[in-house]
N, C-alpha and C positions, 0 to 999 in steps of 0.2 A: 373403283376399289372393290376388293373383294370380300367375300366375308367366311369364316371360316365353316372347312368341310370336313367327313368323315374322309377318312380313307382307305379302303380297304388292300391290305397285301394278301401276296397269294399265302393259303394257309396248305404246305406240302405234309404229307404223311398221314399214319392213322392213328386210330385211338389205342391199339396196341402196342405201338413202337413208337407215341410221338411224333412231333410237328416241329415243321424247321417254318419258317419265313422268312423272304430275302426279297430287298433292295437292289437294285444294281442296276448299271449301262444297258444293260440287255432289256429288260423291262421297268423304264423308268416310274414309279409311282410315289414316288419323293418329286414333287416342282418345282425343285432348282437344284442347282449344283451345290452338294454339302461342305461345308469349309468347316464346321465345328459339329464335334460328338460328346455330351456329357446327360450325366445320371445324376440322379436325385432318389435318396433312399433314407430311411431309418426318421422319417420325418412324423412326428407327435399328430395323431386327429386333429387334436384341437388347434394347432397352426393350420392359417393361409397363406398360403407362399404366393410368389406372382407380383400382383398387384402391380402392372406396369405393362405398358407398352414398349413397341419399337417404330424409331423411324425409318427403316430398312432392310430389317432381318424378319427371314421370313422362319418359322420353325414349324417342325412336326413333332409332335407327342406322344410318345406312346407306352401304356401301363405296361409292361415287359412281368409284372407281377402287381398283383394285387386289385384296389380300386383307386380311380384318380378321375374327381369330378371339377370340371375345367367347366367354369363361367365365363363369358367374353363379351365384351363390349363391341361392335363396331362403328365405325365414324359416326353412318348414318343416326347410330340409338339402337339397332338390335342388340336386343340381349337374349342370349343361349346358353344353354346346359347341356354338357355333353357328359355320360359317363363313359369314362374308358374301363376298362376291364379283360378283355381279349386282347392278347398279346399281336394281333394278326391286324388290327384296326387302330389306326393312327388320328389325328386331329390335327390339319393344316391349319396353321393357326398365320394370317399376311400381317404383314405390318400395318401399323396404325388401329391395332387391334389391342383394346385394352383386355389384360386375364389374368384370373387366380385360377389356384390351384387347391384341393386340398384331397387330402391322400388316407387311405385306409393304413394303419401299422405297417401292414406288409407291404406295401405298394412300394415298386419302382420304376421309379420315370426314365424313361431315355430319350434324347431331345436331339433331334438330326437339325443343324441350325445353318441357313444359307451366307453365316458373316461371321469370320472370327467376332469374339470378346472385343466389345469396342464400350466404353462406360457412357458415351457420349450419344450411341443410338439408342438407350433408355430412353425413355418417358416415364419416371417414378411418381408424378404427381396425376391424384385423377382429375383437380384443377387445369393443372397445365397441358392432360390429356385432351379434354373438352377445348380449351382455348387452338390446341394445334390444327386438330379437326374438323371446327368452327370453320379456320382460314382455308384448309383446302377444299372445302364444300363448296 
């Protein structure tokens, strides 16, 4: 299993005219094939969003605006903090990776996800996260 990494994309242009960054066939730095694209925005400090695993979907994260501090469990028991904040830097986050989220005002998320929407590859409970775990250890 893996645990999760930073990821850097390439950060094109200058400080006077702006910065693009891109994804693509051409230089893969997304590690898998993306089936699903959605955004998270307009979310209160004081919520933690997340709190769940997958059993198969792998996702990347990334602050596209603002801050977004992503905690993660993985199988083993590491626990990591990652702040996102640079639009250019991602957070591979694998399956069987328990994570919240919580977000600055202005922050927004955009999540490159390797599985359509399936309700069924959740893991909503951090009990029954631990128990999945456990078995494939």
């Amino acid at each position: 299993m893996q645990d999760p990494i930073l990821i850097q994309f390439p950060k094109l242009g200058e400080p006077n005219t702006g910065y693009i960054s891109v994804a693509d066939e051409l230089q893969p730095h997304v590690p898998f094939p993306v089936r699903r694209i959605f955004w998270t925005y307009y979310t209160p400090e004081s919520i933690v969003r997340g709190r769940h695993a997958h059993y198969q979907t792998e996702q990347v994260l990334v602050a596209v605006a603002g801050r977004i501090t992503v905690t993660t469990e993985s199988a083993d028991g590491l626990i990591q903090t990652f702040r996102l904040e640079d639009p250019h830097v991602g957070l591979y986050v694998p399956p069987h990776v328990w994570h919240t989220m919580q977000y600055s005002h202005s922050a927004v998320q955009l999540v490159l996800a390797s599985q359509p929407y399936e309700e069924s590859d959740y893991i909503r409970s951090y009990d029954k996260f631990h128990e999945v775990w456990r078995k494939k250890g």
